[in-house]
C-alpha positions, -999 to 999 in steps of 0.1 A, spaced: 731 -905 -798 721 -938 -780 756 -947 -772 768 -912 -758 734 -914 -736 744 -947 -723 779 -936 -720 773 -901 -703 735 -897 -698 736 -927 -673 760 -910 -650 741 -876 -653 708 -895 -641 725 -911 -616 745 -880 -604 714 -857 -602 695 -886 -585 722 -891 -560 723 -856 -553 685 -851 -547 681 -882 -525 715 -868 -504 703 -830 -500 669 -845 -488 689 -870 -462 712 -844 -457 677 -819 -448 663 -844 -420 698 -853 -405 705 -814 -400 671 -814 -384 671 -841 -360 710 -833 -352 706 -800 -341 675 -809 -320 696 -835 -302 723 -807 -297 702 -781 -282 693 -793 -246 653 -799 -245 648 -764 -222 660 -738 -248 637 -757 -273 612 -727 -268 636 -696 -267 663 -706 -294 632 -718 -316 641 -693 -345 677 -694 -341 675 -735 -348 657 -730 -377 681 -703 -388 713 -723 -385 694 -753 -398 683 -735 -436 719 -720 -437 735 -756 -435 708 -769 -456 714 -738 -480 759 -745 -481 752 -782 -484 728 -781 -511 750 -754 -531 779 -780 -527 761 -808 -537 747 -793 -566 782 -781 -576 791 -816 -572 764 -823 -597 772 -799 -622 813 -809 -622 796 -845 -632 776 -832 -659 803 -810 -672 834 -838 -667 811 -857 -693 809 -837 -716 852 -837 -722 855 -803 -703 884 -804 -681 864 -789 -648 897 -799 -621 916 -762 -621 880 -747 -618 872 -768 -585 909 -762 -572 901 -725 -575 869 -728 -562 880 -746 -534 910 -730 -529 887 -698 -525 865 -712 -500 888 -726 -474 908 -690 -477 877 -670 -476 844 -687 -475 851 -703 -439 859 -673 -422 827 -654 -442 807 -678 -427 817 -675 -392 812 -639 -397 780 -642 -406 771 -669 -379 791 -648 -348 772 -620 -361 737 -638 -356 749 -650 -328 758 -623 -309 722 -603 -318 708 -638 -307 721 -635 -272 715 -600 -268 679 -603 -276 675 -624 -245 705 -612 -221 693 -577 -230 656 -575 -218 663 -593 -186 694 -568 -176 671 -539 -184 640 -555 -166 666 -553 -135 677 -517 -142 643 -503 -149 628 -492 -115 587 -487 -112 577 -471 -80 551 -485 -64 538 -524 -60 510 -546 -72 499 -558 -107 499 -524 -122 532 -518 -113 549 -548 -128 530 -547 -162 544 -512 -161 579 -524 -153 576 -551 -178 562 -521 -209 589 -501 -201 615 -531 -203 600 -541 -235 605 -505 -247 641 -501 -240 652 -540 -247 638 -537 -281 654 -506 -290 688 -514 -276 685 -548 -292 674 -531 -325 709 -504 -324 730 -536 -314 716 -558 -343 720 -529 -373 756 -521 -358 764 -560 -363 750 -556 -395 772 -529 -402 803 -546 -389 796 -577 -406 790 -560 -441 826 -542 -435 844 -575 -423 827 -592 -455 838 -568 -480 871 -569 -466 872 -601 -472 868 -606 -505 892 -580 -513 869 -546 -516 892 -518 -504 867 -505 -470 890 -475 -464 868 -454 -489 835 -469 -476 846 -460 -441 853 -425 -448 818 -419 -468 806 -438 -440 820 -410 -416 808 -385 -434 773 -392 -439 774 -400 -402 782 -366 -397 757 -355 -419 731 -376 -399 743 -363 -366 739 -325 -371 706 -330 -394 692 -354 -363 707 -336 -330 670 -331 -322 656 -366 -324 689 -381 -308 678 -357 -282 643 -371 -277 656 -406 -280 684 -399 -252 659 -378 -228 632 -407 -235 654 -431 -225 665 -417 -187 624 -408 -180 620 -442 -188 651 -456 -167 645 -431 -137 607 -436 -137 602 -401 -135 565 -405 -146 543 -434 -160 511 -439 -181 479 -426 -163 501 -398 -141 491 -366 -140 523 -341 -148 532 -307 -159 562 -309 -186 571 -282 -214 543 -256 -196 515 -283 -201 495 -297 -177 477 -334 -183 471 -367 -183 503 -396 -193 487 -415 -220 511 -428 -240 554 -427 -238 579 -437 -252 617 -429 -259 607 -400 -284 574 -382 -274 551 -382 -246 516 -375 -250 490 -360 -230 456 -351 -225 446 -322 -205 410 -313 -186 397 -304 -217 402 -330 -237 432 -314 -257 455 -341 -267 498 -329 -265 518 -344 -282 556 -336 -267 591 -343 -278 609 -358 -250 640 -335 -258 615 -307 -244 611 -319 -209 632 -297 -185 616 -301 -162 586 -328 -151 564 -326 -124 546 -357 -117 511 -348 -93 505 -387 -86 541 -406 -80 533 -430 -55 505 -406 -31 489 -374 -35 480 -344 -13 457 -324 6 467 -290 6 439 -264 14 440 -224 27 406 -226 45 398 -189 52 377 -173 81 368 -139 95 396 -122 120 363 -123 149 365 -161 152 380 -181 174 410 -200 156 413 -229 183 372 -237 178 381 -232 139 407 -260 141 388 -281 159 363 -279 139 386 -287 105 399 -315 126 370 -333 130 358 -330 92 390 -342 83 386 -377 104 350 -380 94 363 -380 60 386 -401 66 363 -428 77 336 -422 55 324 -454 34 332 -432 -2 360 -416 8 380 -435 29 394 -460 8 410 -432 -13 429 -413 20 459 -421 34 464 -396 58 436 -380 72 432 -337 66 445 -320 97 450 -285 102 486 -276 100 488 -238 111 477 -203 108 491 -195 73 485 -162 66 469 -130 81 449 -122 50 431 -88 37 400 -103 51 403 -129 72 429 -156 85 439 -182 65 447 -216 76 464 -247 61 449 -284 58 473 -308 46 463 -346 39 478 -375 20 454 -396 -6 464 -423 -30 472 -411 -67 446 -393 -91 421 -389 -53 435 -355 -42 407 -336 -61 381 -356 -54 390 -356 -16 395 -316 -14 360 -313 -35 347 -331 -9 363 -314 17 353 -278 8 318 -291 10 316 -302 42 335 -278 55 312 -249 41 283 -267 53 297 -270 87 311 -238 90 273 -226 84 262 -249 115 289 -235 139 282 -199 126 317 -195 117 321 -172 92 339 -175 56 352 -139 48 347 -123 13 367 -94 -3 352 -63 15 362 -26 30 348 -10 63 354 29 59 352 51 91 342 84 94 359 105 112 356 81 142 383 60 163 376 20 155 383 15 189 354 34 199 330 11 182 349 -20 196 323 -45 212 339 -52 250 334 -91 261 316 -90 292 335 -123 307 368 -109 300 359 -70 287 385 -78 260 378 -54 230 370 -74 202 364 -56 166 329 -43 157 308 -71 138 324 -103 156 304 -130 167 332 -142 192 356 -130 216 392 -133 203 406 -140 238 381 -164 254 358 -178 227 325 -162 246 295 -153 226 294 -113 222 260 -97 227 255 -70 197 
């Protein structure tokens, strides 16, 4: 026993000694020389990609190092380990250097993508609109699409990789390919609706057609953006209702608050009034509006009467139009309305109602109320003539 340990055991020690002290070298070497390589910028960024390549070099040295050790142990014991090594060896400059640049290509290539990707999509990605809220929008929605186009390009190198591995090492793929077809298949016609939602998600988010926090109508609902991404948006209507919608549902999206809002008001009043003193007067509570303390920072274009819309059952309608910043439009128009009722009570201009005159068996015309500046005939009941503006006299 002592002379076989003195014989063999010796070496053994010394061999499994040797090969600790080497992997742990061999650990700090790979280290440092890969730091070194890597230039002192791309320290940050390629942070997990250097300690990648550094555990799988650690990991193929230390496997043949402890082979190494083992064909010592076993050589000492009489076993004739050289045809095993050739094999092995044989095997792995055939096969096992070509699997491992598989492998590392195929981390490689997700690698780059994961930073070439986000900053092509950060340029294709258009937000409308400028200022801080704008860019972290630009930069959410580049986050979104970067990290599901880098997530379809790392499974599909997996895929590849597992296919060129197998191949490798002799597995006949064609099968595999052909099951791989078929559930693919399978896949497709039981998913056609979320592929759907992921492919209309992904041109709202490339064409900006709406954002967080705009108000839309899509799919016959009306609300609120408060959350979207490439397979549902969601919103949250006026009362309180919160939608949840497929993306694969939106035909059609119309977005309230892309980059301005509007102003866009039928102000009614009786056919006795005088449209040019009307106007005037909407003019004029537009630009007070307009440069009121409250109110003004949130118009961009001051309400204006536009023109005589519509000859109404009961009196004349006429359009104000005005341009606000996004989300304002209903405040402003609130606003509006009240002033302009309050107003029109001042002037004495009136704001007609729903109503019916019958006549009995007499001629309108002979109740008309003659102007006595201009004895135009103006319609029984009006305050004003319709030709010069003068006050009638019941």
């Amino acid at each position: 026993m002592w002379e076989w340990f003195i014989t063999n055991g010796v070496w053994i020690l010394v061999s499994v000694v040797a090969g600790l002290v080497l992997f742990f070298l061999l650990r700090r070497w790979t280290k440092q020389g890969i730091e070194r390589i890597v230039p002192q910028q791309w320290h940050e960024q390629l942070k997990g990609t250097q300690k990648v390549i550094t555990w799988v070099i650690i990991g193929i040295a230390g496997v043949i190092i402890a082979l190494a050790v083992a064909a010592v142990i076993i050589s000492r014991y009489g076993v004739n380990i050289m045809p095993a090594l050739q094999a092995v060896g044989s095997w792995l400059l055939e096969h096992g250097i070509l699997i491992l640049v598989i492998i590392s290509l195929s981390y490689l290539t997700y690698k780059v993508a994961k930073i070439v990707v986000p900053r092509l999509v950060e340029r294709l990605v258009t937000v409308s609109g400028k200022g801080r809220r704008a860019r972290e929008e630009r930069a959410k929605r580049a986050h979104t699409l970067s990290g599901f186009i880098t997530g379809a390009i790392g499974v599909f190198m997996v895929i590849i990789a597992i296919f060129m591995i197998l191949s490798e090492v002799g597995v006949d793929i064609t099968p595999l390919l052909a099951s791989a077809g078929v559930v693919g298949i399978a896949i497709g016609f039981g998913a056609q609706s979320l592929i759907r939602d992921l492919v209309s998600g992904l041109f709202i988010i490339l064409e900006d057609q709406y954002s967080k926090g705009d108000w839309v109508q899509i799919a016959g609902v009306s609300g609120l953006v408060e959350e979207i991404n490439l397979r549902r948006t969601i919103l949250r209507d006026l009362d309180g209702t919160v939608h949840s919608i497929p993306n694969g549902e939106v035909k059609l999206a119309s977005n309230f608050t892309k980059d301005w809002s509007r102003v866009n008001l039928d102000v009614s009043v009786g056919y006795g009034e005088n449209l040019d003193r009307v106007i005037e007067v909407l003019n004029r509570l537009g630009e007070e509006l307009a440069h009121d303390e409250s109110f003004g920072p949130m118009i961009i274009k001051a309400p204006q009467a536009l023109r005589v819309a519509n000859f109404g059952d009961s009196g004349i309608d006429i359009k104000v139009l005005g341009e606000t910043k996004p989300m304002k439009q209903w405040a402003v128009t609130g606003e509006l309305r009240k002033r302009i009722k309050k107003a029109f009570d001042e002037e004495g201009i009136e704001i007609p109602w729903p109503h019916v005159k019958l006549y009995f068996g007499e001629s309108p015309a002979s109740k008309s109320l003659p102007c006595k500046a201009c004895s135009h005939p103006n319609l029984p009941g009006s305050k004003f003539c319709s030709n010069c503006g003068t006050t009638l006299s019941p």
